[in-house]
N, C-alpha and C positions, 0 to 999 in steps of 0.2 A: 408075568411080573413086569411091572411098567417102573422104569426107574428116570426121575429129572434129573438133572444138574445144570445146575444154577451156575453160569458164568461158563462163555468160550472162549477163554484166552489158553494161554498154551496149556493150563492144566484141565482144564476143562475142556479144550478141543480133544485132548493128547485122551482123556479117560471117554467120551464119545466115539472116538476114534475106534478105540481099542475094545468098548464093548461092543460095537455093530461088528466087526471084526469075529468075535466069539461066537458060540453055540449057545449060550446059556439064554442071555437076553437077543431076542430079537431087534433088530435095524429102526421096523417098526414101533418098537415098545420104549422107545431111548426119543426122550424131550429134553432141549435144552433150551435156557433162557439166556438169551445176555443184552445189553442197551445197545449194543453194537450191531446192525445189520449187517455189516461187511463180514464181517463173524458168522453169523447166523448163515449166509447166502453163501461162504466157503463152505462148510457142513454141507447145506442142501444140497450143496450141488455132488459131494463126495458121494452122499447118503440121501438118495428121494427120499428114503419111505422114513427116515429122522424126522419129526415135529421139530418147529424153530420157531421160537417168538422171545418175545418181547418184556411181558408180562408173569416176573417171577408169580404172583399169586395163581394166576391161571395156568401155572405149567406146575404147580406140586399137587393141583385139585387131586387127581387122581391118581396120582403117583404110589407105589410101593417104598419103594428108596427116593432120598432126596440128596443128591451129592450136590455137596454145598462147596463149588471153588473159587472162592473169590479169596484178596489179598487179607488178611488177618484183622489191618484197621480199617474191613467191610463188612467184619461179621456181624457185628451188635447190629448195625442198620438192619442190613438185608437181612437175616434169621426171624427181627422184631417186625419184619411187614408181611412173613409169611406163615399161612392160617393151617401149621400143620396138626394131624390128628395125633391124635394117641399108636395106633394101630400101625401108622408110619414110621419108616427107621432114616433116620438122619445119620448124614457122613459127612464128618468134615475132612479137607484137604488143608486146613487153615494151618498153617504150625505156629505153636507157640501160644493155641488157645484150647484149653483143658476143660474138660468133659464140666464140671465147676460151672466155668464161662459160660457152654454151649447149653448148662441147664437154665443159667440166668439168663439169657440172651434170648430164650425160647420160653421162658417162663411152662415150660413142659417137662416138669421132672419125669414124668411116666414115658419119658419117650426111649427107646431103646436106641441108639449111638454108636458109631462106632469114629477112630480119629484115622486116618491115612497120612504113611509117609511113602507117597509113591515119585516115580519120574518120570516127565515126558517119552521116556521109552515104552511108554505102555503101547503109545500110537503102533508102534513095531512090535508089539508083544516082544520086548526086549524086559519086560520093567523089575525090578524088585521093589514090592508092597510092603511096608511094615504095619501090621493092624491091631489095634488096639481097642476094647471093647466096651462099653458101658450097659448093663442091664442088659444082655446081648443072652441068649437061651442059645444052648449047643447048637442048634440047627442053624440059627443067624450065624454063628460065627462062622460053621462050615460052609456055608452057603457064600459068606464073605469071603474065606480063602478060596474056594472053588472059583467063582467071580474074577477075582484079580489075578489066581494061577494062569488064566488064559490067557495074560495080558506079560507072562513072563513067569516069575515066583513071588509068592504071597508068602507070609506069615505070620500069627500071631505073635504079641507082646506086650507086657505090661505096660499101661499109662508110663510110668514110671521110668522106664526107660526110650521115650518117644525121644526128648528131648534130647540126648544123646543121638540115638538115632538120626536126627534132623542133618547133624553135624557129618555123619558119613554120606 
């Protein structure tokens, strides 16, 4: 299972971090994209076998998951440059931007989604995950809380109550 994510700042280093760290996904199988090479070159250096570039479109080509972390007024952009499939599952870290958003933004209704309300603790597998699902078949979502249990505690929750959640 090959998962990107898009953006290494602290949420996006913090959930790289935290998956090479795991059993699930391999060190190898975790690509991250961000404009930042100083970003990029701390990663390398933590994690060789991490891919690090540059070029959000050539780092979801092959991707399974696409975790998308970047600031909430970077979604529309960066979602709208990237040529994801149907068969891929998109994740956002955005808060404050609803499944709604993340279908028009992606012009991919058929894509299956999930939202995260996670914390930099993940880097220490300290984190608690709040996850939320869109078009999501039993096996993605437990594959989701499996994922992010690693990283600390995971759990499912209605869209509906994200936004609350954000707050704690």
């Amino acid at each position: 299972m090959k998962v990107t994510i898009i953006g290494a700042g602290n949420m996006g280093g913090a959930i790289a971090r935290g998956l090479a760290k795991g059993t699930i996904i391999g060190e190898s199988d975790i690509t991250v994209s961000d404009p930042s090479e100083k970003m990029l070159q701390q990663l390398q250096q933590e994690y060789p076998q991490m891919t690090v570039m540059t070029d959000n479109r050539a780092a979801v080509s092959e991707a399974d998951f696409v975790i998308v972390a970047v600031k909430p007024w970077l979604m529309k952009t960066v979602l709208a440059e990237l040529p994801l499939q149907s068969q891929q599952v998109l994740v956002s870290v955005a808060a404050g931007v609803s499944f709604e958003q993340l279908v028009e933004y992606t012009a991919a209704p058929e894509l299956t989604m999930f939202r995260l309300v996670p914390n930099t603790a993940m880097s220490q597998l300290e984190s608690m995950t709040l996850i939320a699902s869109w078009q999501a078949t039993p096996e993605h979502e437990r594959l989701m809380v499996e994922i992010f249990n690693e990283m600390g505690l995971a759990m499912l929750v209605p869209e509906s109550q994200i936004a609350a959640t954000t707050a704690l």
